[in-house]
C-alpha positions, -999 to 999 in steps of 0.1 A, spaced: -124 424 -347 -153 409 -333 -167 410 -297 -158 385 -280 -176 380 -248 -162 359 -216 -179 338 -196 -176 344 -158 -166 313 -143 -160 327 -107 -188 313 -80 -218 335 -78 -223 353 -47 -261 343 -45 -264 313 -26 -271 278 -43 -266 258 -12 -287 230 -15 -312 217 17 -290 189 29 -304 155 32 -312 141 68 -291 111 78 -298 89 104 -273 80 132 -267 45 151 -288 37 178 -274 32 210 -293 1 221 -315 -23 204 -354 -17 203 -371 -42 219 -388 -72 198 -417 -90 212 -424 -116 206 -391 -132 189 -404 -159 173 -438 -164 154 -451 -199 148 -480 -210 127 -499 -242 126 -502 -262 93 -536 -280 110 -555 -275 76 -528 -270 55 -526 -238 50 -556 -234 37 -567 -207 59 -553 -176 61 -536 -172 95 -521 -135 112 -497 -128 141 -492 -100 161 -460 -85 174 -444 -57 188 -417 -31 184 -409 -13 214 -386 21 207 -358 17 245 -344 49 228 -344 87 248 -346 102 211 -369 91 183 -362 58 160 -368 51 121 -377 18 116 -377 -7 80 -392 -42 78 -375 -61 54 -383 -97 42 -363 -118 16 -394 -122 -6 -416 -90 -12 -450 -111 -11 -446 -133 16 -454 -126 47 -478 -93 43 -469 -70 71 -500 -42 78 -469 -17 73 -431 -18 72 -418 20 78 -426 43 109 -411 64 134 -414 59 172 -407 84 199 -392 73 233 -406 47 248 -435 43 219 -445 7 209 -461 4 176 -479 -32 172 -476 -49 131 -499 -74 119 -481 -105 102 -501 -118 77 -498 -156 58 -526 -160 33 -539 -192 24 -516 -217 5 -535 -208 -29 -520 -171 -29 -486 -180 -19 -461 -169 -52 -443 -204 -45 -451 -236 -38 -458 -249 -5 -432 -269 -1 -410 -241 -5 -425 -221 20 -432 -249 47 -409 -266 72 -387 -233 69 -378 -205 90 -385 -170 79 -370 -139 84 -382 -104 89 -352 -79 96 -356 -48 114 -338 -21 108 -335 7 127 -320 43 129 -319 78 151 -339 105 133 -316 134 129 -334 164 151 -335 187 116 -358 163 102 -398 169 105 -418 135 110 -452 138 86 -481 130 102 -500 120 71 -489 79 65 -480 84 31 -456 113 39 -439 94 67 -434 58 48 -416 84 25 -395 105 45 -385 72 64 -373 59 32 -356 89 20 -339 91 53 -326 51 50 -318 58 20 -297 88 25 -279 77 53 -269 39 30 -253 64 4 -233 89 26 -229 72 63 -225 32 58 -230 7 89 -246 33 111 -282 10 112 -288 -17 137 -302 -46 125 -331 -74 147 -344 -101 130 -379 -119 141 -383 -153 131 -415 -172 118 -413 -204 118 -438 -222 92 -438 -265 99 -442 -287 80 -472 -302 58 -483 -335 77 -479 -360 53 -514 -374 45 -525 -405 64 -511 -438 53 -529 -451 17 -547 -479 24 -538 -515 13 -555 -537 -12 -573 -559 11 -566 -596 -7 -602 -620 -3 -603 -653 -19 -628 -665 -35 
């Protein structure tokens, strides 16, 4: 008879725990948004890039993830959409429109609207180590939203600022055909 050999199936005893993931919890109160509302003037058109400034203000005792989200990826250019703040840290964004001409749609779809930019936020677990290098931190901020969308649902608190781009003016009046007689 041949040897037959068996496979152990029983757990080893060396340990294969993996590092758990960090999740994020609910914040307690909201972080504080200023200001609410951006609004931009369509004097030329559009066709001059125009920025914003606004603020995020962490109300938290512990330290807060944050995600900027827009419906369209392109439109408006934030200078940077992930961070952490510590209690009572601010972080100020730039909100950037570019002209008309590098819009992905056409003006008309852009103008007379109202925009929105949500903020998400999140408690960072105290087992998590904030980066300090940018790169790192726009990744471990991710990592974290993303871990904590998969295994803990509804624990983020949403804010939304608003931008408000108006309308083109209509172009003056064309002028009429003045009648003479000869």
């Amino acid at each position: 008879m041949a040897d037959v050999k068996l496979l152990d199936l029983a757990p080893s005893t060396k340990s294969t725990k993996k590092k758990e993931a960090p999740i994020g919890g609910m914040p307690d109160g909201e972080p504080i948004l200023n200001p609410k509302w951006l609004v931009f003037s369509p004097a030329d058109k559009y066709r001059t890039a125009q920025y914003a400034l606004f603020t995020i203000t962490n109300a938290e005792p512990v330290k807060v993830a944050y995600r900027l989200r827009t419906r369209d990826r392109l439109f408006p250019q934030l200078s940077h959409s992930h961070g952490v703040l510590a209690s009572k840290e601010s972080v100020e964004i730039v909100c950037y429109i570019p002209s008309h001409d590098q819009w992905p749609r056409d003006i008309v779809e852009y103008s007379g609207k109202v925009h929105k930019i949500v903020v998400e936020t999140l408690t960072v677990p105290d087992s998590m180590t904030v980066p300090q290098n940018q790169k790192d931190l726009v990744n471990a901020v991710r990592r974290l939203f993303h871990n904590t969308a998969s295994k803990a649902q509804l624990t983020r608190l949403y804010l939304k600022l608003k931008i408000l781009l108006p309308s083109v003016p209509a172009g003056s009046p064309p002028k009429k055909a003045s009648s003479t007689t000869f």
